[in-house]
TIKOLMAR-88254 format. One line per 8 residues: number of its first residue (from 1); their letters; for each residue x, z, y of N, C-alpha, C. Coordinates in steps of 0.1 Angstrom, whole numbers, always signed. Atoms other than C-alpha are relative to their C-alpha. Layout:
BEGIN
NUM) a) X Z Y X Z Y X Z Y | ...
//
This chain:
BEGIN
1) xxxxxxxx) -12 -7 +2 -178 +84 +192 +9 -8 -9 | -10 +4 +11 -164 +64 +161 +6 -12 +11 | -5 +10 -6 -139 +41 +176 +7 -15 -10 | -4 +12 +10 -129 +19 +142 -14 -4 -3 | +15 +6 +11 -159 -5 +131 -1 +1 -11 | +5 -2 +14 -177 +0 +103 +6 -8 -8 | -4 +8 +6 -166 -16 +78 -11 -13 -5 | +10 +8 +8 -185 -46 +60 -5 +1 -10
9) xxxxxxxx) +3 -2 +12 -210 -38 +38 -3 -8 -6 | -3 +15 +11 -209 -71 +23 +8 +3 -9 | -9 -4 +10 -182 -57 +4 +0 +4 -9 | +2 -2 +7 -179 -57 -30 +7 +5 -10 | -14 +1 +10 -143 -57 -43 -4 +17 -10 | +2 -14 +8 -145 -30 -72 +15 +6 +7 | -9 -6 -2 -116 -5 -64 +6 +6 -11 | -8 -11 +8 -89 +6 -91 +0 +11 -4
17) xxxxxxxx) -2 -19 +1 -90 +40 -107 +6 +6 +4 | -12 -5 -1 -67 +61 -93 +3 +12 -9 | -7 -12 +7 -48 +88 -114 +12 +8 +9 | -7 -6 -9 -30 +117 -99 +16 -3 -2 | -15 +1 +2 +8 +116 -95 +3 +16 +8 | -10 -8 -2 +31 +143 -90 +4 +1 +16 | +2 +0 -14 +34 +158 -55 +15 +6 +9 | -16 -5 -9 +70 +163 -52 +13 -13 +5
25) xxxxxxxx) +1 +9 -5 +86 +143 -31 +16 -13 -4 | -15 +7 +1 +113 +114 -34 +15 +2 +8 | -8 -4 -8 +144 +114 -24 +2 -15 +9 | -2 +12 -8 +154 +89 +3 +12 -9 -4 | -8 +7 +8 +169 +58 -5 +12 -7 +15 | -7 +5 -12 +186 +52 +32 +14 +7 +0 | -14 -5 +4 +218 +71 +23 +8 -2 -11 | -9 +4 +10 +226 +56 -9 -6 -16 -6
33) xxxxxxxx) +4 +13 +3 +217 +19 -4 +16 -7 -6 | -12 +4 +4 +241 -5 -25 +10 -7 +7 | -7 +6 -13 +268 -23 -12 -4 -13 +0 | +5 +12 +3 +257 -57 -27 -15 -2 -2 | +11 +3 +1 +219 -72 -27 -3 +5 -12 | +5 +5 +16 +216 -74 -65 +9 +12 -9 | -10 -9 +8 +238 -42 -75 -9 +6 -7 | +8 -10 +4 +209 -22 -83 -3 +17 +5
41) xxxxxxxx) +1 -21 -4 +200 +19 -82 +0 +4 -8 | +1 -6 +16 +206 +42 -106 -12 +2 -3 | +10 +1 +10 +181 +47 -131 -14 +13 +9 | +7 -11 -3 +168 +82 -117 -2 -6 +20 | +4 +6 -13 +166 +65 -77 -11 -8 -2 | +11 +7 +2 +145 +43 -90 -14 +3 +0 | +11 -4 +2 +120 +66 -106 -7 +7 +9 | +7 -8 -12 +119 +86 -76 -5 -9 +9
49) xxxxxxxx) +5 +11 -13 +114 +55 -54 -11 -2 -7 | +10 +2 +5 +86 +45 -77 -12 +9 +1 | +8 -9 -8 +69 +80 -69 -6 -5 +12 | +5 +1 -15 +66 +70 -36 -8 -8 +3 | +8 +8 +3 +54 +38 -41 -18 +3 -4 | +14 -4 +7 +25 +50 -64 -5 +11 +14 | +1 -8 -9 +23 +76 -38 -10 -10 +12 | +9 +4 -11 +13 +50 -11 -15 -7 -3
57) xxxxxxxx) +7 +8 +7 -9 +31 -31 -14 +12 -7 | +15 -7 +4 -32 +59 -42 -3 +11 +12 | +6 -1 -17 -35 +70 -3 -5 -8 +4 | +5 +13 -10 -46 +38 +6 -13 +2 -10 | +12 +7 +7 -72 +37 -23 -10 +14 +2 | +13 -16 +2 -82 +78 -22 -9 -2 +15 | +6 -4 -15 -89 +73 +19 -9 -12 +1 | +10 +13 +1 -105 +36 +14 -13 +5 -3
65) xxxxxxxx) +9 -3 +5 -131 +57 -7 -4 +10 +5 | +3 -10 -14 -135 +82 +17 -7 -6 +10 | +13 +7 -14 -146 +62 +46 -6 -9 -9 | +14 +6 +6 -166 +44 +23 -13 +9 -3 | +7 -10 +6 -182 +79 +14 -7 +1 +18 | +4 -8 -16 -185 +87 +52 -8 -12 +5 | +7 +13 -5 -193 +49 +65 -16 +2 +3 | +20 +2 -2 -239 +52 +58 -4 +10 +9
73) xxxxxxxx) +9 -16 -3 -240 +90 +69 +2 -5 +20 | -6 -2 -14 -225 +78 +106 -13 -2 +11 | +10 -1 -9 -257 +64 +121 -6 +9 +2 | +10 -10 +1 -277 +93 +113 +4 +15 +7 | -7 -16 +2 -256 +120 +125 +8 +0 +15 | -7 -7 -10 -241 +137 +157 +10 +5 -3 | -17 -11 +4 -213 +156 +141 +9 -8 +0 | -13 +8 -5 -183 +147 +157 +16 +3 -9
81) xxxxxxxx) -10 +2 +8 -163 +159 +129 -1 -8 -13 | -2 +10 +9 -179 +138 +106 +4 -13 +2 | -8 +12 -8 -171 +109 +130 +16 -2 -3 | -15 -4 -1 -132 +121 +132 +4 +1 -16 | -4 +5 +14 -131 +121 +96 -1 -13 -4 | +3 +15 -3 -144 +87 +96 +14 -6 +0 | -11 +6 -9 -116 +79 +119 +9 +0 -9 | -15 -2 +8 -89 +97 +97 +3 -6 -13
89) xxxxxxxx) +2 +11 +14 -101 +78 +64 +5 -14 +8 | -5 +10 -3 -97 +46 +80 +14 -2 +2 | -18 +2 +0 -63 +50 +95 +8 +0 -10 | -1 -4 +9 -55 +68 +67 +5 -15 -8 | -5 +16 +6 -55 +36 +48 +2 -15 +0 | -4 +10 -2 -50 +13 +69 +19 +3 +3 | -10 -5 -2 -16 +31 +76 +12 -3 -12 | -5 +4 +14 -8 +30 +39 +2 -15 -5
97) xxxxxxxx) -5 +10 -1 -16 -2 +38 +11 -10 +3 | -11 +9 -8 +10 -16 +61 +14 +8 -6 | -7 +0 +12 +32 +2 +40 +7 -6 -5 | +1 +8 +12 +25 -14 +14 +4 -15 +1 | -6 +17 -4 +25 -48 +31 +14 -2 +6 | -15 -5 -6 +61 -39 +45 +5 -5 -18 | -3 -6 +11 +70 -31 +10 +5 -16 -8 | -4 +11 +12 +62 -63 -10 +1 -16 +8
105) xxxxxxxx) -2 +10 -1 +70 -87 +17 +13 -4 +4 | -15 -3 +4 +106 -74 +13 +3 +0 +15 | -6 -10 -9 +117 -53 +43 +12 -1 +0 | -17 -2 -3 +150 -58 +60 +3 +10 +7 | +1 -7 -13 +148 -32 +84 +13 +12 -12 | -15 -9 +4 +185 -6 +72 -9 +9 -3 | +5 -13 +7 +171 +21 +45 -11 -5 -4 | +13 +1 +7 +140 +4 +36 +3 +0 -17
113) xxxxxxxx) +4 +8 +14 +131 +1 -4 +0 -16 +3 | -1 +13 +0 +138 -31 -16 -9 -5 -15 | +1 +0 +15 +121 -44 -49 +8 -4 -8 | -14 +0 +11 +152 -54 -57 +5 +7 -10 | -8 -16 +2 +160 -19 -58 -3 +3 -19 | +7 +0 +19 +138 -21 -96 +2 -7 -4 | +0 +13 +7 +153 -49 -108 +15 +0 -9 | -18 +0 +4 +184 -52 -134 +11 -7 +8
121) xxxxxxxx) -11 +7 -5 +214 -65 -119 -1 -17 -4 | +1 +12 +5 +213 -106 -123 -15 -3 -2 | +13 +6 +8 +173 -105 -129 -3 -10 +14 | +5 +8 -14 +152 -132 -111 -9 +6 +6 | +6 -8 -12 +136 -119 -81 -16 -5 -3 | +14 +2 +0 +96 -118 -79 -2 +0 +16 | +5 +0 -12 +78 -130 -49 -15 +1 +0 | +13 -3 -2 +42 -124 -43 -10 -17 +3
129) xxxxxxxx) +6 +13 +5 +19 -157 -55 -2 -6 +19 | -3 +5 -14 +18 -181 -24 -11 +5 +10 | +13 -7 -6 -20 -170 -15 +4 +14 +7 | -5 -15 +2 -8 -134 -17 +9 +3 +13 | -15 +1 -10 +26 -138 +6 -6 -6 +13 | +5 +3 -17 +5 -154 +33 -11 +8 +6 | +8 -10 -5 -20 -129 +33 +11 +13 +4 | -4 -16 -11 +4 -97 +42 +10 -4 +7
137) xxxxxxxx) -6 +5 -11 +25 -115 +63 -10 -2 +11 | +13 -1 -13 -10 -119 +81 -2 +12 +0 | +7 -14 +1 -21 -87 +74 +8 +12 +4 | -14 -6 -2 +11 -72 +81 -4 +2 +21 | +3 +6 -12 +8 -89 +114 -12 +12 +8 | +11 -8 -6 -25 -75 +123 -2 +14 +2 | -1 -12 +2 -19 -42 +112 +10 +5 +5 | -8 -2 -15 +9 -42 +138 -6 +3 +13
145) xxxxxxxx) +7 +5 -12 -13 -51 +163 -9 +15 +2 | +13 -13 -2 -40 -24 +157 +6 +16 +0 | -7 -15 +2 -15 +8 +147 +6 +5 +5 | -11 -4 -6 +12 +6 +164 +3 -4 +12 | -3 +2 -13 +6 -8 +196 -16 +2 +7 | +12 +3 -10 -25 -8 +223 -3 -10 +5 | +0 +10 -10 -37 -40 +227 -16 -2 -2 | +15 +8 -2 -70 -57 +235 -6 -5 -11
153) xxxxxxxx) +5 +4 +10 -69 -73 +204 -8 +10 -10 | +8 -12 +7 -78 -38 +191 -11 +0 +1 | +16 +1 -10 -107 -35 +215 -7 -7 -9 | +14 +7 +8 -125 -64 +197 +1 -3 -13 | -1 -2 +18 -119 -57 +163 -14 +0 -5 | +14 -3 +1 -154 -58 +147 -1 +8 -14 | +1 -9 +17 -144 -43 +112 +9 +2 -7 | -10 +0 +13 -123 -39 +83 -6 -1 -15
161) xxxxxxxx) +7 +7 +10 -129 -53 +50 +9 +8 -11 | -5 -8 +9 -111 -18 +34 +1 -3 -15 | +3 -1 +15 -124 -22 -1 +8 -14 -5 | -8 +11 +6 -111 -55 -5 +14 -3 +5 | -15 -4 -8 -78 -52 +15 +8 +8 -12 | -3 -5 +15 -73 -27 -14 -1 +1 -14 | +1 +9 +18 -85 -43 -45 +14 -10 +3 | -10 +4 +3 -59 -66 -35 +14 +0 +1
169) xxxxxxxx) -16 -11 +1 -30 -43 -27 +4 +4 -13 | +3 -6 +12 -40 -32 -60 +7 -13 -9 | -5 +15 +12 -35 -67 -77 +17 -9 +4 | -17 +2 -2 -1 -77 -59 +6 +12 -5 | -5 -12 +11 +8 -42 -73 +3 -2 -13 | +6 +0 +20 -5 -51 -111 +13 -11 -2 | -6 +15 +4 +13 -86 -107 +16 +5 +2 | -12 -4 -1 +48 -71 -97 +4 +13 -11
177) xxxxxxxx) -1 -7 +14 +45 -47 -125 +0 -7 -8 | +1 +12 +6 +42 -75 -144 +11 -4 -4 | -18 +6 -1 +77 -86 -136 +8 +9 -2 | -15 -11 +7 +96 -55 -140 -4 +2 -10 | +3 +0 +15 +82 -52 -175 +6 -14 -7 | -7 +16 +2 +89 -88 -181 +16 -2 -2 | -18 +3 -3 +127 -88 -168 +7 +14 -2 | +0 -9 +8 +130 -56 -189 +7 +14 +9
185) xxxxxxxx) -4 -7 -5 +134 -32 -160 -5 +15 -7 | +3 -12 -2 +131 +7 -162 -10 +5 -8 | +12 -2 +2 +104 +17 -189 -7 +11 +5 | +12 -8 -5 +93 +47 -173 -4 -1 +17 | +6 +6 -9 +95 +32 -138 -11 -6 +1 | +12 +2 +2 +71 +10 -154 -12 +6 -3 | +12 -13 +7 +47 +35 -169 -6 +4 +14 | +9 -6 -11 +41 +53 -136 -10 -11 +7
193) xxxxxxx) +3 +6 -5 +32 +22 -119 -12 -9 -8 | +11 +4 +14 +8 +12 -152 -13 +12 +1 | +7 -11 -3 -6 +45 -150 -7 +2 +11 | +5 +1 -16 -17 +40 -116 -13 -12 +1 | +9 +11 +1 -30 +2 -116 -9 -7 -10 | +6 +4 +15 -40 +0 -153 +8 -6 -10 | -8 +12 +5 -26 -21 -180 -6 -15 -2
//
């Protein structure tokens, strides 16, 4: 019945704590994008885009630990709704994930968030360490492949390497926090996003 492979229980990556956030929703930033790259958002756009953010980030980590909870029980077991949950954890965060990888490998697509969008006017831009930037451009990639389209390459997928996919969503997260604190963006922008990945 399960149609996503197990994941690898080689896996070790610890996973982030998550802390709850607030379940009300942002507002959309596709109707009041700037006119210029580097204008910025007001203060309160921001915070709400930063909900969302945190928002994706502790879906990808709550459902990661989900199908890690579900993953042992699968051999043992006939119940096809425990299977189907299975299924829905995985997507689940692999969905968020690509997100995510959308997110910080700066999205041109009209209405997306930008991380610009958190940045003061004139600050220097953060890119994601060279290791980092080549992995969700790959990962990006692949997670095209398997979500959003039907191909073959699906078919012979043999796993997903969840737990560590999201430890390190987790740490390009910490490290871009890093920078809006630094280049003295937004302090309670920063906070939520502290609050989430740690300090």
């Amino acid at each position: 019945m399960r149609d996503f492979a197990m994941p690898d229980p080689g896996c070790t990556a610890a996973l982030p704590a998550l802390w709850p956030i607030g379940s009300r929703r942002c507002k959309r930033f596709a109707t009041i994008r700037a006119v210029t790259k580097n204008q910025g958002y007001p203060i309160a756009e921001q915070r709400e885009g930063m909900k969302r953010i945190c928002y994706e980030l502790s879906m990808c980590g709550y459902a990661c630990g989900e199908a890690m909870r579900l993953a042992p029980q699968l051999p043992y077991t006939t119940d096809l709704t425990m299977h189907y949950g299975y299924n829905m954890a995985v997507e689940c965060c692999l969905l968020h994930a690509r997100t995510l990888a959308e997110f910080f490998v700066e999205g041109s697509k009209s209405g997306d968030m930008q991380r610009r969008d958190f940045e003061p006017v004139d600050a220097r831009r953060w890119s994601a360490e060279k290791a980092d930037a080549k992995w969700l451009s790959e990962y990006r990639t692949q997670l095209n492949h398997h979500l959003a389209h039907l191909t073959f390459e699906r078919a012979r997928k043999t796993g997903w390497d969840l737990p560590g996919m999201t430890a390190r969503l987790f740490k390009i997260a910490t490290a871009w926090r890093d920078h809006l604190r630094d280049i003295g963006s937004d302090e309670e922008v920063v906070r939520a996003l502290t609050d989430l990945v740690g300090s």
